[in-house]
Steps between C-alpha positions, in 0.01 A plus 500: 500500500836398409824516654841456490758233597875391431369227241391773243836655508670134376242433220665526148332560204168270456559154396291345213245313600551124486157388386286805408187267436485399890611314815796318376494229808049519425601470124780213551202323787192533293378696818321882520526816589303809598784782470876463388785703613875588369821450686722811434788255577481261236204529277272212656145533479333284764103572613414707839430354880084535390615222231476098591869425489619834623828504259613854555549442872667179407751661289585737744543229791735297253703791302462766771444797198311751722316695226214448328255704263160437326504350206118570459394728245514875592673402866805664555527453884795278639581297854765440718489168644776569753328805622102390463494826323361670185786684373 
């Protein structure tokens, strides 16, 4: 189930993504990942909270961008950090 929050109303059009091959802090660290995510804020991909170094959260503690989406193949769905939400 998804829903709906002020952050989805503020998100432009989606931003390339930075490093389309993976984790661009995993990538930069020589470190691994088990799924990535997008930011719809600025393009970063960073790996999910189920990955070692946890990158997506990170980026959202430090930049404050509260939407993310899959960027696994065939996943559409996207999260709102702000409101712990699938939206």
């Amino acid at each position: 189930m998804t829903t709906t929050c002020q952050h989805v109303a503020e998100l432009g059009a989606e931003p390339a993504p930075t490093t389309p091959e993976g984790c661009e802090d995993c990538l930069a660290e020589g470190g691994r990942w088990v799924h990535l995510r997008l930011c719809l804020g600025c393009g970063k991909v960073a790996c999910c909270d189920s990955s070692p170094a946890k990158h997506a959260s990170k980026h959202f503690a430090d930049e404050a961008h509260p939407i993310m989406r899959s960027f696994e193949p065939g996943e559409t769905w996207r999260w709102c950090f702000v409101d712990n939400t699938v939206v």
